[in-house]
N, C-alpha and C positions, 0 to 999 in steps of 0.2 A: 504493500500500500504506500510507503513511504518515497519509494521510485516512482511510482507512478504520480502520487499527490507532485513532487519535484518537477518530472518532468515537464506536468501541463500547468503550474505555476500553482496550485490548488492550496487553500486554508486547510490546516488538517484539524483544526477547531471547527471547522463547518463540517467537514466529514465526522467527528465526533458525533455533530447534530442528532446524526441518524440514530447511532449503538444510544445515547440517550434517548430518546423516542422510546426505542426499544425497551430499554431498563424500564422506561415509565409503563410501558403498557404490559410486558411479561412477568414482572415484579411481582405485581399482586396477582396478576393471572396464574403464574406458578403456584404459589401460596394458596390461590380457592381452589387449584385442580387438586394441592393434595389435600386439603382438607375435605373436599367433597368424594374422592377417590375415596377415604379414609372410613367416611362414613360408608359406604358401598361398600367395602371388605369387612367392615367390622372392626380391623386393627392399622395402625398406622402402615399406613403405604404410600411409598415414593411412585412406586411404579412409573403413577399417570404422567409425573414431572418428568422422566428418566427418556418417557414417550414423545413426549415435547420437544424437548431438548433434540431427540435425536432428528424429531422431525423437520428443526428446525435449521439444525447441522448439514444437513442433509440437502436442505432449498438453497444455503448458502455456497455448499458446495458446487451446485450447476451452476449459481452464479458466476462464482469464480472460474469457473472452465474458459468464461467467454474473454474471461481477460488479456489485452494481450503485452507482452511483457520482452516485445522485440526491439524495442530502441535502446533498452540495455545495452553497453558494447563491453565484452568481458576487460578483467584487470588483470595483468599479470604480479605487480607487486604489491597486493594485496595486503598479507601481511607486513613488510616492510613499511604499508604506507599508514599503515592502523597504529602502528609500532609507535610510528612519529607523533599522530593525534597523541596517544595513549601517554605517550613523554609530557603530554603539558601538565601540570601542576591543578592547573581547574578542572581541567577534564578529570584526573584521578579523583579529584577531591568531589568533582558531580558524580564519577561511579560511585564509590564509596558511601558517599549518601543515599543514591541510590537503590543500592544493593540494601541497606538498613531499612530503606522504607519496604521495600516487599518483604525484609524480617518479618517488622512488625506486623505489615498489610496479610502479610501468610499467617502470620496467630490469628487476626481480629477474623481472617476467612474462614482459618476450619473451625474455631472454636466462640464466637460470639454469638450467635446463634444457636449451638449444642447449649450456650450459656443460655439463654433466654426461654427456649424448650423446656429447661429444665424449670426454671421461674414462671413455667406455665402460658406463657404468650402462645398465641394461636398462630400458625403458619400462614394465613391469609396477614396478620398483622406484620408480620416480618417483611413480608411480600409489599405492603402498602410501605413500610419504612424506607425498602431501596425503592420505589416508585418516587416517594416523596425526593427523596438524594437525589434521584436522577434528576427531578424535575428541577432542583436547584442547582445542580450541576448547568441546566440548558442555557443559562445567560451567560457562564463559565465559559462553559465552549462557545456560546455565537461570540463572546466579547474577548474570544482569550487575546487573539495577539492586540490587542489596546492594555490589555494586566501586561501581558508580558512584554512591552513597551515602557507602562510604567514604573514595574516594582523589578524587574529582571528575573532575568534564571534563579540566581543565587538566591537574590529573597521569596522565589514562590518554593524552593526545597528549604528552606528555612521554614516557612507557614506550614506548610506539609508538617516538618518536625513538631512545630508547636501544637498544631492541631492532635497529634499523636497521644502527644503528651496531658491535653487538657481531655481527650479521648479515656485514655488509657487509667490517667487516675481517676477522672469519678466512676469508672466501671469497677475500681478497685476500691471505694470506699460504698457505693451504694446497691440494694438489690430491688431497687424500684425498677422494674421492665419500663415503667413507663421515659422514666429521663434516659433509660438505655438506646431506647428505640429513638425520643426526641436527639440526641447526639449522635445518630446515624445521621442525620441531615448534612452536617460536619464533613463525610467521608467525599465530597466530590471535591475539599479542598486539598484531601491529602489525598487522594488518587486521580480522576478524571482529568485535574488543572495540571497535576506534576506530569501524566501521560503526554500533553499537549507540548510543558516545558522541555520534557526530555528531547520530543521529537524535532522542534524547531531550536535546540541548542545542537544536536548530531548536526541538523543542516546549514549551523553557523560556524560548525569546526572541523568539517569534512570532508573530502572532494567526490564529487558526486559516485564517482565509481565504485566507492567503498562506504559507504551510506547505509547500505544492508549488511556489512559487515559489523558494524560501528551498531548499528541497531539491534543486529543480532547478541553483541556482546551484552549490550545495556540489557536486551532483554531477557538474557539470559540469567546476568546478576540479580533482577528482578521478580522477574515470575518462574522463573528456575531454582537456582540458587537459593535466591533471598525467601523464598516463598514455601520452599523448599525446608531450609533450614528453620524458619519461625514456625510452621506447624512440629517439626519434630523437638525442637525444644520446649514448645510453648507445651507440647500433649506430658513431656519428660516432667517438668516440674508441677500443671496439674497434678497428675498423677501420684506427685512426693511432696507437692505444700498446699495444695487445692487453688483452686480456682480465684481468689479475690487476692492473695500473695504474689500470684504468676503475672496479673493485668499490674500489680505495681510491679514486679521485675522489669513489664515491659515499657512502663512507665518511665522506669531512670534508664531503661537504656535508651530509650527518645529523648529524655531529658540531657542527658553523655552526650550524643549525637548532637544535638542542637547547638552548644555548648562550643563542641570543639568546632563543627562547620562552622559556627561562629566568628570562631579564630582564625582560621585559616581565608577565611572568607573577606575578612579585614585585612590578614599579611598581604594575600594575593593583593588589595585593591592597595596596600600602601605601598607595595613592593613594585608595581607597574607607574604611581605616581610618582615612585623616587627614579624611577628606570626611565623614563620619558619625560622628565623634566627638562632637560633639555635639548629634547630631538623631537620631531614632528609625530602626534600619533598616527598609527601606522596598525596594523593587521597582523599579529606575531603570530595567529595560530597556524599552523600548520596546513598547505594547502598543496 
């Protein structure tokens, strides 16, 4: 997608537009099919969800067949050329953040929910909480590149951070479902907005032929990796301090993170102002 968006000049906060649409309207739709499914078997059943889902996988797939992905022109120094992005000092310090955020984003995915199920919330209500996010997410994405114009890269993974954090501890001090679910609203700033940053920061430090490269790594540290490693940590200490201990573990480690992006975030900006004080600014990243 991110080729293609490039290629033909395209917003990729307006192509978000749509996957929000969708969150708003399958959100709660997921959540009545299984509770309606639920009541039809007698016991809880995903099934009806699992049927959706694939149905839906499925239509997307034809879609994609039609795509065509021929103006691509292969790279031969691929790596060698990722190497060099990779060497800059922000770029590390944008992975690294990065990769933290889908930590986190991988606990709140497999386990906030198991959290709320268990506090008794009904799965249609769940379903209407990410409808609700999506729906505040939609100005996010139509308005992103004017955010990310004004506040930058670096302070929307900063917001991200702190949303995390103001996330994370009242989950860890209260067992109201109800403030649970209202702070779901929260989630399109430290996901949907950062998805957007991520994508149009690769296309301000990249040279087009290695774009999918550069995004496969980010994506990797994220919904892979990071996402990856925060359900199996986050499932490890449920399991050995429960459940309201774990959302604070995960609380000071966004809090850690914030903290030092922080720092680093300031060296970087004081370190280019002492460095170009007296030369013309100029484009240092890598191209």
């Amino acid at each position: 997608m991110s080729s293609i968006i490039r290629e033909h000049g395209g917003d990729y906060g307006l192509q978000k537009v749509f996957g929000t649409l969708g969150s708003i309207l399958f959100g709660p739709l997921a959540g009545l099919v299984i509770d309606l499914g639920s009541k039809v078997v007698g016991t809880e059943d995903y099934s009806f969800a699992f049927y959706l889902y694939f149905g839906l996988r499925a239509a997307a797939a034809m879609v994609m067949l039609k795509l065509s992905l021929t103006f691509r022109r292969g790279e031969r120094k691929v790596l060698t050329n990722a190497w060099a992005v990779l060497h800059n000092l922000d770029v590390i310090s944008y992975l690294v953040a990065f990769f933290v955020l889908g930590v986190l984003w991988g606990y709140l995915e497999n386990y906030l929910f198991w959290h709320l199920s268990d506090l008794g919330v009904k799965k249609i209500m769940m379903g209407v909480s990410l409808g609700a996010a999506a729906l505040i997410g939609l100005p996010l994405s139509l308005f992103s590149k004017r955010l990310l114009q004004f506040f930058g890269h670096n302070w929307i993974v900063l917001m991200a951070l702190i949303v995390y954090v103001i996330r994370l501890t009242t989950y860890s001090v209260t067992l109201n479902p109800h403030i649970i679910v209202a702070l779901e609203c929260l989630k399109p700033l430290s996901h949907s907005l950062i998805m957007i940053s991520v994508f149009n920061f690769i296309m301000s430090v990249t040279p087009k032929e290695i774009t999918p490269t550069m995004n496969s790594i980010f994506g990797a540290a994220y919904f892979g990796v990071g996402r990856g490693l925060g359900g199996l940590i986050g499932g490890f200490l449920m399991e050995n301090y429960g459940t309201l201990p774990t959302f604070k573990s995960f609380a000071v480690m966004a809090g850690v993170a914030t903290f030092l992006y922080s720092l680093v975030t300031f060296w970087i900006k004081i370190r280019n102002r002492v460095s170009y004080s007296e030369v013309p600014l100029r484009n240092t990243l890598p191209t």
